[in-house]
Steps between C-alpha positions, in 0.01 A plus 500: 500500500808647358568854720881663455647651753689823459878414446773686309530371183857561494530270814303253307715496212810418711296214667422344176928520349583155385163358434481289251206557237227425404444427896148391664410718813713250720803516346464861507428506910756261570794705298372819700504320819889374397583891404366627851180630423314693732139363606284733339718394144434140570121559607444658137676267337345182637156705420618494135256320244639162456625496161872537329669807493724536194727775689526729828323766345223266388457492899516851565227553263291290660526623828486844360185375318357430787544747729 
């Protein structure tokens, strides 16, 4: 079950510079991991429903969605 953590989405948006889109939940985890992403940003990503994401914001809406 998909359950965000509480992360700054301005933190998040830095972890997800340079993806490229649309990008399935592990693209998305593995370009935050390769910007430095802290744990609880890779946690709620990973959580993300598997499908593609057509930009970063599509992402933050998401987790915003479900929070």
């Amino acid at each position: 079950m998909y359950r965000p953590m509480k992360v700054n989405p301005i933190e998040m948006q830095k972890s997800l510079g340079g993806v490229s889109c649309p990008a399935s939940r592990k693209d998305i985890v593995a370009t935050a991991k390769k910007s430095g992403a802290g744990p609880e940003i890779e946690k709620t990503l990973g959580a993300l429903p598997e499908k593609a994401y057509d930009s970063p914001a599509a992402v933050n809406r998401e987790v915003g969605r479900k929070s």
